[in-house]
N, C-alpha and C positions, 0 to 999 in steps of 0.2 A: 522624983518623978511622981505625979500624980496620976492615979487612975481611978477611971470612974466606972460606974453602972453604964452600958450599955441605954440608948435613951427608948429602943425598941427590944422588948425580948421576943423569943422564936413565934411565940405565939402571937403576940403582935403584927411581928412580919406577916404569920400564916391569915391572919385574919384582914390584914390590911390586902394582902393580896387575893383571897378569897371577894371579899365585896368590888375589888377594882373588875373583877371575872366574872361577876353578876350583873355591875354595871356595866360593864361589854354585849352584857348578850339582850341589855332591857330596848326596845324600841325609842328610837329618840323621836317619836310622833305621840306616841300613846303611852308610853312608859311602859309597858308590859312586854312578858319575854315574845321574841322575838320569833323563837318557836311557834307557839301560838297565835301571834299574831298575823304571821307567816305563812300559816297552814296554807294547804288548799283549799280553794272554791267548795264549800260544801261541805268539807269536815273541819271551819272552826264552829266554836261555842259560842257565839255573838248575835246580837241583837242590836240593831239599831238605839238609840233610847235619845229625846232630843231635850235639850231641857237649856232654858238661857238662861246666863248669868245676867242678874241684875244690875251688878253691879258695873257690870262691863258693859250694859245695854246704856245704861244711863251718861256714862261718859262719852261713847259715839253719838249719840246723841245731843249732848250738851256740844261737842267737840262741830259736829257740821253744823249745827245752831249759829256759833260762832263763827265759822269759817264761810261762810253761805254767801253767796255773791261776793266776797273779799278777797285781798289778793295778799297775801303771807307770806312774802319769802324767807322769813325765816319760821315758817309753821313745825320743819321737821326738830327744832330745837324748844318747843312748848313745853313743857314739862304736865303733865295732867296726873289726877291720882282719884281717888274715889274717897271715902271716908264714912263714915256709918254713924246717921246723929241720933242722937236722944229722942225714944217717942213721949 
């Protein structure tokens, strides 16, 4: 009969289960606790702040460039990605 090492110890469990109870309570919109994001009208800590990704600006844009007066029926299967060249 062999026996082995256990492949999680107690702590492991406590810790694997601790993070699954933090990721429970994070907002799946903004990532942040749910608490706070949650508050009321008036007593959270937030500020607007508007700032665009470039990155993602340039692909919508390349993306309707292309698609612009055409007809694509397989559009929802494009695959597109962005990349960052050498200045």
């Amino acid at each position: 009969m062999t026996t082995r090492e256990p492949r999680f110890t107690e702590q492991d469990r406590a810790e694997l289960l601790a993070l699954a109870l933090y990721r429970d309570g994070l907002c799946p919109l903004c990532g942040r606790p749910r608490r706070v994001c949650t508050a009321p009208e008036g007593s959270h800590p937030f500020e607007t702040v508007w700032e665009v990704c470039q990155a993602t600006r340039m692909l919508i844009e390349r993306q309707n460039a292309t698609y612009e007066g055409k007809s694509y029926p397989t559009r929802g299967a494009h695959l597109w990605g962005t990349t960052i060249r050498e200045r």
